[in-house]
C-alpha positions as CSV (number, residue, x, y, z in Angstrom):
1,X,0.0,0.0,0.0
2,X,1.7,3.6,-1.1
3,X,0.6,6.5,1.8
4,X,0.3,9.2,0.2
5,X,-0.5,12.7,2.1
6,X,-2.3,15.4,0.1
7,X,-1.9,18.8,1.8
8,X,-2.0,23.0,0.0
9,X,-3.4,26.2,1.7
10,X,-6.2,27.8,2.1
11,X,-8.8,28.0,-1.1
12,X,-6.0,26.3,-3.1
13,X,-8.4,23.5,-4.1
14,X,-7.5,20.8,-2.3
15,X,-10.9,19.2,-2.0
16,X,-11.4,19.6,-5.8
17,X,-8.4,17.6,-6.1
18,X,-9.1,15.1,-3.5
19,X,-12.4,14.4,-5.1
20,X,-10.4,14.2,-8.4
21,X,-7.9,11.5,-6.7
22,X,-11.2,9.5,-5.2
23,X,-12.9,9.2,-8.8
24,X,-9.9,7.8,-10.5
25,X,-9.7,5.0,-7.6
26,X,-7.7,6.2,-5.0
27,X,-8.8,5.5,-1.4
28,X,-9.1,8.8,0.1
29,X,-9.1,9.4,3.9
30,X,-9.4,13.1,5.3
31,X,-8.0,14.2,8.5
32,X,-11.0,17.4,8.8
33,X,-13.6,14.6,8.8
34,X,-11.2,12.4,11.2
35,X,-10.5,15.2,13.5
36,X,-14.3,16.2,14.1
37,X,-14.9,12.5,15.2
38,X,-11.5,12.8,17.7
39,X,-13.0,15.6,19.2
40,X,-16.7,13.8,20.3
41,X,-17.7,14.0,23.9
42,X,-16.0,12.0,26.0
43,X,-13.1,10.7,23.8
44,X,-9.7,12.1,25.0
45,X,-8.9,14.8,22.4
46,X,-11.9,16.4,23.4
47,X,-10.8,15.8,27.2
48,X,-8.0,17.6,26.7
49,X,-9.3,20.7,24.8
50,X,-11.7,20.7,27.7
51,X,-9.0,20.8,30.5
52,X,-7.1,23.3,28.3
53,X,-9.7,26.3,27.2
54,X,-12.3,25.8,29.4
55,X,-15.9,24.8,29.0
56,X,-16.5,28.2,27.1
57,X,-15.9,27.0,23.9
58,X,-18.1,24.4,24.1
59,X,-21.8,24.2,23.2
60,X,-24.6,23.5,26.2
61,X,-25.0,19.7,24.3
62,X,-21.1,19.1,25.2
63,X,-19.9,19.9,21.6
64,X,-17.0,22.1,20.5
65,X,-17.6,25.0,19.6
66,X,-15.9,25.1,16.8
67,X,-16.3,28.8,15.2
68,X,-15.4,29.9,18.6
69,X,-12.1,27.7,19.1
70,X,-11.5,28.8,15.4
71,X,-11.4,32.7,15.8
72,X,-9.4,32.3,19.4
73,X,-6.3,30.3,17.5
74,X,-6.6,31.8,14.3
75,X,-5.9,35.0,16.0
76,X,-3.0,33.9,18.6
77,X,-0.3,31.3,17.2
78,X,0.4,29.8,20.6
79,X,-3.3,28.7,21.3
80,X,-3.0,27.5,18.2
81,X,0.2,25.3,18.7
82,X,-1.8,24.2,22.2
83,X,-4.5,23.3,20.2
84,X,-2.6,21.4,17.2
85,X,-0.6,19.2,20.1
86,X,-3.9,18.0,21.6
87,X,-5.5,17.0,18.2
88,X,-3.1,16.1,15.6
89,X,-1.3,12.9,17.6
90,X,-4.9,11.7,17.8
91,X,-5.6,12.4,14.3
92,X,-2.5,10.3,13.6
93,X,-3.6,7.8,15.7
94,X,-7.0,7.2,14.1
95,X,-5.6,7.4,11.0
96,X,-2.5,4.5,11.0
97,X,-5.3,2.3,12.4
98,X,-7.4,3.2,9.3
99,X,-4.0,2.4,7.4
100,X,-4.1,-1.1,9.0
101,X,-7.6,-2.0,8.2
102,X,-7.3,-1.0,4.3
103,X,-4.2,-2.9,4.5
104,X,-5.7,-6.1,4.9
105,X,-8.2,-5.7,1.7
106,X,-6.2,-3.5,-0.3
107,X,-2.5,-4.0,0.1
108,X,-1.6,-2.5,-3.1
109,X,-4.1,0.4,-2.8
110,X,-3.1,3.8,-3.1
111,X,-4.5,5.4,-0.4
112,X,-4.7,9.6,-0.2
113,X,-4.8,11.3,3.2
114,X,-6.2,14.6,2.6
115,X,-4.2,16.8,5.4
116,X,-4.3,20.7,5.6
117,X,-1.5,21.1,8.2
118,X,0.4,18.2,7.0
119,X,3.6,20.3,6.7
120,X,3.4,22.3,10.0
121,X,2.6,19.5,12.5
122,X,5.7,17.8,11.0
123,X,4.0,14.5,9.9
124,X,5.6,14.5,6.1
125,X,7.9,11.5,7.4
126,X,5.2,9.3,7.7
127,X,4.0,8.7,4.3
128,X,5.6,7.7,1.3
129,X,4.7,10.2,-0.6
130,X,3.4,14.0,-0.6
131,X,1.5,16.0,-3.0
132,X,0.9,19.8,-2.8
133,X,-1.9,21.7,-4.1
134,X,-0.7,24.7,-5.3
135,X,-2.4,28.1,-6.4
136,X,-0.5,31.6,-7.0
137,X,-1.3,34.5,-4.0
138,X,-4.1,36.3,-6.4
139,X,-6.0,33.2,-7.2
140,X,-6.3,32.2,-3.7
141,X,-7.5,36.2,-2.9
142,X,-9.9,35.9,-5.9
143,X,-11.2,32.7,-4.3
144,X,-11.5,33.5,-0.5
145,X,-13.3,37.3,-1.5
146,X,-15.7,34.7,-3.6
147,X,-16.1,31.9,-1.2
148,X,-16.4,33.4,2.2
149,X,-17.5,37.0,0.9
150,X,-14.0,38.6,2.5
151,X,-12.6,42.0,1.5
152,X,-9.1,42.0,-0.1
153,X,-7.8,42.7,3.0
154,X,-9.0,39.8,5.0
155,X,-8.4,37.5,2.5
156,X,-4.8,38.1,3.0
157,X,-4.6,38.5,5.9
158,X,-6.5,35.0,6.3
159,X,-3.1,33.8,4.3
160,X,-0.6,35.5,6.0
161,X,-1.3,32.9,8.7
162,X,-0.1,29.7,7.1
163,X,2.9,29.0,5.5
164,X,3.3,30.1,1.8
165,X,2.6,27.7,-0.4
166,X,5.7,28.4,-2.3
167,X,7.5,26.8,0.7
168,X,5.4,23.9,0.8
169,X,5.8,23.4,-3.1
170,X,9.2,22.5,-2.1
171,X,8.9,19.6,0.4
172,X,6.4,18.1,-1.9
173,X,7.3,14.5,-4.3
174,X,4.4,16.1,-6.8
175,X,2.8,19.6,-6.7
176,X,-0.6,20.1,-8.9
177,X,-1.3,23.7,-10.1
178,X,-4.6,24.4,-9.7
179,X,-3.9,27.8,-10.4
180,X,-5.5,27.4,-13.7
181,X,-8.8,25.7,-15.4
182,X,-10.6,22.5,-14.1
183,X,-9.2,21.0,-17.3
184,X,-5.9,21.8,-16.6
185,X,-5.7,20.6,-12.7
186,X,-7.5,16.9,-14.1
187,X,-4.8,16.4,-16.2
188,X,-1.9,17.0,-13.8
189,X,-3.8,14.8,-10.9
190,X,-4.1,12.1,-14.0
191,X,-0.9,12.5,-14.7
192,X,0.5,12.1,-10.6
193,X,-2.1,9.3,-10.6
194,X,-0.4,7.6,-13.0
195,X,2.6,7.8,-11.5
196,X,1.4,6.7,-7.7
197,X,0.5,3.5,-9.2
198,X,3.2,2.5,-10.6
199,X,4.7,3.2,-7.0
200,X,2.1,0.8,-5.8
201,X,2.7,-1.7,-7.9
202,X,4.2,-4.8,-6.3
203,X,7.4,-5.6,-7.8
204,X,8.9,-8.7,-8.5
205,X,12.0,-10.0,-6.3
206,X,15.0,-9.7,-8.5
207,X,16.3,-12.9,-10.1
208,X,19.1,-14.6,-7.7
């Protein structure tokens, strides 16, 4: 089985390119959807985060509260790091066992984990192989002023908090342009697909 972690930046199209990854057969696991269920009441993630900020971000039910937690570490980079080092290690840890059970049915699979932070929580090592969604500074403006109705301004100031992408374009084994048109971004994932497969591919054991 070939790990693969798929990782960008904000409004650099990850997802689309996820999605793109999923319909061509890959096996895609994403850490967002793993780290919502790590956080659940009463599992220890959510434990933690309780212990840690207090029981004001957190909803009446017992729920984070998550557009609260988010404006508090978005804001202040050292409730941010608290918060990463509660819920990444058991992000990892739900995701190796995931590892194990698609190893059993699908030992030659290539399987995707979709991880925004996959660079800045230092979790690269584990994988075989990383991909980077990429997008140029005034695409990811156009798209953020679009998506989430920001003003210039806020759109970069909502990048000036995460790592340029240019610098994660350099740690990556394949980086996908999705600067351009939906045409353009399915033919580099086909093209990265490709190549992950043959990676998968078992190889015979050299003649003796």
């Amino acid at each position: 089985m070939l790990k693969v972690g798929l990782t960008g930046g904000i409004a650099s199209g990850k997802s689309t390119v996820s999605e793109a990854f999923a319909r061509l057969g890959a096996k895609v696991l994403d850490a967002d959807e793993v780290a919502r269920e790590v956080v659940l009441p009463g599992k220890p993630a959510w434990t933690k985060l309780r212990h840690t900020f207090g029981s004001e971000f957190f909803h009446p039910d017992g729920e984070v509260n998550r557009s609260k937690l988010r404006r508090l570490v978005f804001a202040d980079p050292e409730q941010r790091s608290r918060l990463n080092a509660i819920v990444h290690p058991e992000v990892m840890r739900e995701i190796d066992f995931r590892f194990e059970q698609l190893t059993s049915s699908a030992e030659h699979a290539v399987v995707l984990v979709d991880i925004p932070l996959l660079i800045e929580v230092g979790v690269a090592h584990r994988f075989d192989k990383v991909v980077v969604v990429y997008a140029n500074e005034s695409v990811q403006v156009m798209r953020l002023m679009q998506r989430d109705g920001l003003s210039r301004e806020e759109a970069r100031q909502a990048l000036s908090v995460q790592i340029d992408l240019r610098e994660k374009a350099k740690k990556a084994d394949f980086v996908i342009d999705n600067s351009g048109t939906p045409g353009e971004t399915q033919a580099q994932v086909e093209k990265v697909w490709q190549e992950l497969l043959e990676l998968a591919r078992p190889r015979k054991p050299a003649a003796e």
